[in-house]
C-alpha positions in Angstrom: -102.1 -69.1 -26.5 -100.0 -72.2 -27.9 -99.0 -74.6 -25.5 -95.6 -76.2 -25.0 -97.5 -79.2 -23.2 -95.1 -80.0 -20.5 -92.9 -77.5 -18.8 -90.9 -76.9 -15.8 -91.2 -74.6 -13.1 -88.5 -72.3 -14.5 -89.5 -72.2 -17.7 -93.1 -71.0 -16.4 -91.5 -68.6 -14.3 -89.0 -67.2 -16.6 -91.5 -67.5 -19.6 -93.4 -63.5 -19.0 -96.2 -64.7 -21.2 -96.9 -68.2 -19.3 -97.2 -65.9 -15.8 -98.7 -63.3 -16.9 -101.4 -65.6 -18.8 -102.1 -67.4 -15.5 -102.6 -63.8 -13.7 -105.1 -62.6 -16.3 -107.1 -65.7 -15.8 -105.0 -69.2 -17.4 -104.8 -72.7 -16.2 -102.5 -74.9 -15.5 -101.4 -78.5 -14.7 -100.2 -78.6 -11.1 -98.0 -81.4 -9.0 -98.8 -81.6 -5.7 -97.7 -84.9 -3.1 -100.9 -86.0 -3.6 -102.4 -85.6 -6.9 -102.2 -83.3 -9.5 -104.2 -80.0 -9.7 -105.7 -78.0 -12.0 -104.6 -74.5 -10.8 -105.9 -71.2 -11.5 -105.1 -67.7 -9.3 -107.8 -68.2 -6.7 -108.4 -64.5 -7.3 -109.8 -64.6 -11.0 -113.0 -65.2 -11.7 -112.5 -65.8 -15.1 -109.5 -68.7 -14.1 -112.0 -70.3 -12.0 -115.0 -70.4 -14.7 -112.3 -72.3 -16.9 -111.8 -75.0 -14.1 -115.4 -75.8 -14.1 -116.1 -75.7 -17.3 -112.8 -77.6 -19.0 -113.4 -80.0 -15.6 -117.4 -80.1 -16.6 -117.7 -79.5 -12.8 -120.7 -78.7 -10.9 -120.3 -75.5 -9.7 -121.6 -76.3 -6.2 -118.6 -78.2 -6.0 -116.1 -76.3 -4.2 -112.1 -76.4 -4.5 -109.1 -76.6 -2.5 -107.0 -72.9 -2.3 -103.4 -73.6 -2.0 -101.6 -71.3 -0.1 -97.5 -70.9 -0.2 -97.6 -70.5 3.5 -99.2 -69.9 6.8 -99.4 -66.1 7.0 -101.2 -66.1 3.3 -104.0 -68.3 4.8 -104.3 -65.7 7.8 -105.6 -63.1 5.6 -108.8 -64.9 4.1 -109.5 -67.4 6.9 -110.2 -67.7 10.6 -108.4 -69.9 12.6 -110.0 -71.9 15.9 -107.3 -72.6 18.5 -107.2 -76.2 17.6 -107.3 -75.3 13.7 -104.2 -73.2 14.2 -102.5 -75.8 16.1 -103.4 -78.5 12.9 -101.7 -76.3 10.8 -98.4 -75.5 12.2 -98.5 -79.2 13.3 -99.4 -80.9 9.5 -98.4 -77.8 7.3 -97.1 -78.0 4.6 -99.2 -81.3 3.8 -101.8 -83.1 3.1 -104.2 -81.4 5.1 -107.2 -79.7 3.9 -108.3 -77.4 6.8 -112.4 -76.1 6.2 -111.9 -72.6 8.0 -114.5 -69.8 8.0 -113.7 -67.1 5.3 -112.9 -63.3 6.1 -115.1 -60.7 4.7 -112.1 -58.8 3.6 -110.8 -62.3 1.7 -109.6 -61.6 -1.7 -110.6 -65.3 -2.7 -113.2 -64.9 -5.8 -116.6 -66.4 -4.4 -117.3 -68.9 -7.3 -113.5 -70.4 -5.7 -115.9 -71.7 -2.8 -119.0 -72.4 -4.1 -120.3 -69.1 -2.5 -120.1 -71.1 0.5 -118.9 -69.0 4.6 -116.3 -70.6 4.3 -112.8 -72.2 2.1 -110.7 -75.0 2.4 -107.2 -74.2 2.6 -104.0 -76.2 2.4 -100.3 -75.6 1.9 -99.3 -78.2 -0.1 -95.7 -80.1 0.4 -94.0 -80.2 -3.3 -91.3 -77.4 -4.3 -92.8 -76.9 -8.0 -96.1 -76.3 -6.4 -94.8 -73.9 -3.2 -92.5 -72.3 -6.2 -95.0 -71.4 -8.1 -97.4 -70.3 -4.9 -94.2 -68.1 -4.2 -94.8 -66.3 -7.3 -98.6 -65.9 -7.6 -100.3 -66.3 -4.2 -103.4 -68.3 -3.7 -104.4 -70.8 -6.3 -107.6 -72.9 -6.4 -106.8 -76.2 -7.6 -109.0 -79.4 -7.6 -107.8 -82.4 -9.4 -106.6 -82.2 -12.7 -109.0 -84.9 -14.1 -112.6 -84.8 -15.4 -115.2 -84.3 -12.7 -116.2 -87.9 -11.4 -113.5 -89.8 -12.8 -109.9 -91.3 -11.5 -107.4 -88.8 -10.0 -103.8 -88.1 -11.7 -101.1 -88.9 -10.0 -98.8 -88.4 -12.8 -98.3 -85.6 -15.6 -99.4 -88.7 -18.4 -102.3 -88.9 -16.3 -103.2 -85.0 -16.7 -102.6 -85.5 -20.3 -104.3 -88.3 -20.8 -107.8 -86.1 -19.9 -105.8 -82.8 -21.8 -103.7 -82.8 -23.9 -102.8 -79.8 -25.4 -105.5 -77.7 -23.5 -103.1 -75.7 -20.8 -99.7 -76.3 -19.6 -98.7 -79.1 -17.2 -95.8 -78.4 -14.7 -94.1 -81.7 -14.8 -93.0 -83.0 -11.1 -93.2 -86.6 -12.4 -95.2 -89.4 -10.0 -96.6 -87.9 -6.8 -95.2 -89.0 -3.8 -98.5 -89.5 -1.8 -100.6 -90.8 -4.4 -104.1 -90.0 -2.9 -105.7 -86.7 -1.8 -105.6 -85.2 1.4 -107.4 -85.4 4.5 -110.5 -82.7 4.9 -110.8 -81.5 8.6 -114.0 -79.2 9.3 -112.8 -77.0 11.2 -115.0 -74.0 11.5 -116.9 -75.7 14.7 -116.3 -78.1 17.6 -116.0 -80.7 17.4 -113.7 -81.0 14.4 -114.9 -83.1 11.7 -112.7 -85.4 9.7 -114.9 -84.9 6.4 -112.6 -87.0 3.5 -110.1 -89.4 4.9 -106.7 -89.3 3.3 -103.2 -90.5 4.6 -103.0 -87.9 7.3 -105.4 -90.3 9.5 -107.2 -89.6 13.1 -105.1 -92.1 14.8 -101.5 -90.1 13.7 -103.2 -86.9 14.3 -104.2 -87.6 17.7 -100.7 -89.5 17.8 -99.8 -85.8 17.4 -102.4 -83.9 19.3 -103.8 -85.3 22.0 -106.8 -84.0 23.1 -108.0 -82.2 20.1 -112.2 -82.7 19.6 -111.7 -84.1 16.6 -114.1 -87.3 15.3 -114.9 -88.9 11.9 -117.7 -87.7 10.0 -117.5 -89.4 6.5 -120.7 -88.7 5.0 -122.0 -88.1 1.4 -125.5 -86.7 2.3 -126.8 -82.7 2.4 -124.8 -79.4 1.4 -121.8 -80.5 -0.7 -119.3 -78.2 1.2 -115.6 -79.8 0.7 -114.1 -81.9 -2.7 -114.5 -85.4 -2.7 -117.8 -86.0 -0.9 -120.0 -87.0 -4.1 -121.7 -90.5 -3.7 -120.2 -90.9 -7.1 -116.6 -89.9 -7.4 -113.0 -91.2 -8.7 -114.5 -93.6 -10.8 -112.3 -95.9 -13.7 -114.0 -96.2 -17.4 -114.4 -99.6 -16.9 -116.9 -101.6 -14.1 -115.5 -101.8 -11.1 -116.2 -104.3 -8.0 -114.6 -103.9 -4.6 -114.1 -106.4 -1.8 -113.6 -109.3 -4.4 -113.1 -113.1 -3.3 -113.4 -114.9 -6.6 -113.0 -113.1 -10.2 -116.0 -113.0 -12.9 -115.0 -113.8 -16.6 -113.4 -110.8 -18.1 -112.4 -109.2 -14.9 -108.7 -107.8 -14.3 -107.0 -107.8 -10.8 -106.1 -105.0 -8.6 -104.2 -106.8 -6.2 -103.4 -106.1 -2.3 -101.3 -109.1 -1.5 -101.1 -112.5 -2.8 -103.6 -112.0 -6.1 -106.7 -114.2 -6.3 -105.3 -117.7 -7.9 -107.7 -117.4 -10.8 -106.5 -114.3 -12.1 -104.7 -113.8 -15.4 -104.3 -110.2 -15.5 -103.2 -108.4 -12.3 -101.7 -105.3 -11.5 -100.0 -105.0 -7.5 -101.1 -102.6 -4.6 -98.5 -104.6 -2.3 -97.1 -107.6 -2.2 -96.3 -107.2 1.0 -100.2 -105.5 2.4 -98.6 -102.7 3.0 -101.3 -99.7 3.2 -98.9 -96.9 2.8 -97.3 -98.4 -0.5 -101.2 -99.5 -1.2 -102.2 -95.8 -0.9 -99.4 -94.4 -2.9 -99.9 -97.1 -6.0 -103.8 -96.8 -5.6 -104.7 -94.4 -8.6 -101.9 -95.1 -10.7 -103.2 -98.9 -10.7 -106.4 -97.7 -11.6 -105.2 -95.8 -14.5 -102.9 -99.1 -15.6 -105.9 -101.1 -14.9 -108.5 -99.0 -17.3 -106.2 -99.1 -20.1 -105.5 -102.6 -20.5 -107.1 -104.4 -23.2 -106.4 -107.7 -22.0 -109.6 -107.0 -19.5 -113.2 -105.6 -19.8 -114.3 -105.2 -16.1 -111.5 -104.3 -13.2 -112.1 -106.6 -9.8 -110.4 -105.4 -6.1 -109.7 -107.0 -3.6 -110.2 -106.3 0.0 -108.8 -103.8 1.7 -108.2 -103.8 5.8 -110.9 -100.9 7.1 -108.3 -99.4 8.8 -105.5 -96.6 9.2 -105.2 -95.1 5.6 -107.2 -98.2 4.2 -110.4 -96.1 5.3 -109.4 -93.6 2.9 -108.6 -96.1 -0.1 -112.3 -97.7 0.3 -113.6 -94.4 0.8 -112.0 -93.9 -2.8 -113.7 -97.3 -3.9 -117.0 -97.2 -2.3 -117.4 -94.1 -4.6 -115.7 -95.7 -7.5 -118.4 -98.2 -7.4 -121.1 -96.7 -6.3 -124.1 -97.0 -8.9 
């Protein structure tokens, strides 16, 4: 099929040939508020063999199903008390809910890594809930190469494919970095991947749910985003950075280092939120820059959603 590279919701959904491609087993670019996926009907086999392979994916890696809403979820997962309460509380948004899978699911096993159970979310964009509207479940990890920097931006997605499926085009994400995983298929519930939805706002919003942090990289691989090597730039990459090394360019988090030549901004101001939401796309600036070999950061407070951006570096520079 020939690709118009860039197209918007109504064009895909107006376009019989673009839908009815995806439903017999097509890909496609997705926006999301966090970053953008790499969507396929959750259903087809043959979608979710493309996803894999064009993403050179391991396959015990599983992927996120995006749901439109809360009653599709209900049929191919089981919800805990708590876990149901998580979900009409942070739904739609970026919350990833781990949930054991029904035996009468219609989600395709190699979806979930033949794994009990899937992690589900209902994502908060209208392009992505439009197009949800109109398919049903869609399994969609990043749209980027396995390992390597997430896309927060349709260029982004190009930048890895161009020309390979269609990109829905919902311009910059709002969020900026992925969700938060919750395990919630025992007690208690297991933060598994931090994100911007962060234990201290949930419990803000829930008090008294069993929930604790469990950020670990070791054993089964059972949700996105727990490889010991993950969202990693082209170029070298150092974290926690006091003084730059010769050829080194800057990402920022406040007043930049005085030695440095080329920087790009987190926040001027140490904000984590605006940190979060400029994270990737820095990364992306940063990597493409000619003026610098090597890509230096500086610290990052170890708290609120700065957990989840050095959870995002500590992989990025893991060797």
């Amino acid at each position: 099929m020939d690709f118009v590279t860039l197209v918007s919701l109504e064009e895909l959904t107006t376009d019989f040939n673009y839908l009815n491609w995806l439903k017999q087993g097509g890909i496609i670019g997705l926006p999301t508020e966090t970053v953008y996926g790499l969507a396929a009907m959750a259903s087809q086999p043959a979608g979710i063999e493309k996803i894999y392979a064009i993403k050179k994916r391991p396959h015990y890696n599983p992927l996120i199903i995006h749901y439109p809403c809360l009653e599709e979820v209900h049929k191919d997962a089981v919800f805990s008390s708590w876990a149901l309460q998580l979900a009409k509380t942070f739904w739609p948004g970026p919350l990833t809910l781990l949930l054991p899978k029904k035996e009468n699911s219609s989600i395709c096993p190699q979806a979930h890594s033949f794994l009990p159970s899937i992690a589900a979310r209902i994502p908060d964009h209208p392009i992505a809930r439009g197009l949800l509207e109109k398919t049903g479940p869609l399994a969609a990890p990043s749209a980027n190469l396995s390992g390597c920097l997430s896309p927060t931006s349709p260029e982004h997605v190009l930048h890895f494919f161009r020309g390979q499926f269609p990109v829905l085009d919902g311009g910059p994400c709002k969020v900026g970095l992925e969700s938060t995983i919750i395990d919630a298929c025992q007690a208690p519930l297991r933060i598994l991947r931090p994100g911007t939805l962060t234990l201290e706002k949930i419990l803000e919003q829930l008090p008294g749910i069993p929930l604790e942090a469990a950020f670990s990289s070791q054993g089964q691989v059972v949700t996105p985003g727990s490889m010991l090597s993950h969202y990693a730039p082209q170029k070298p990459i150092r974290c926690d950075v006091q003084t730059l090394e010769e050829g080194e360019g800057l990402i920022a988090f406040g007043p930049p280092l005085a030695q440095a030549e080329v920087f790009i901004q987190l926040s001027w101001a140490r904000d984590l939120d605006q940190a979060a939401h400029n994270f990737f796309a820095a990364l992306h600036a940063m990597d493409k820059m000619k003026t610098c070999k090597k890509i230096a950061v500086m610290p990052i407070p170890d708290q609120g959603i700065g957990i989840a951006i050095n959870d995002r570096l500590k992989r990025a520079c893991y060797k």
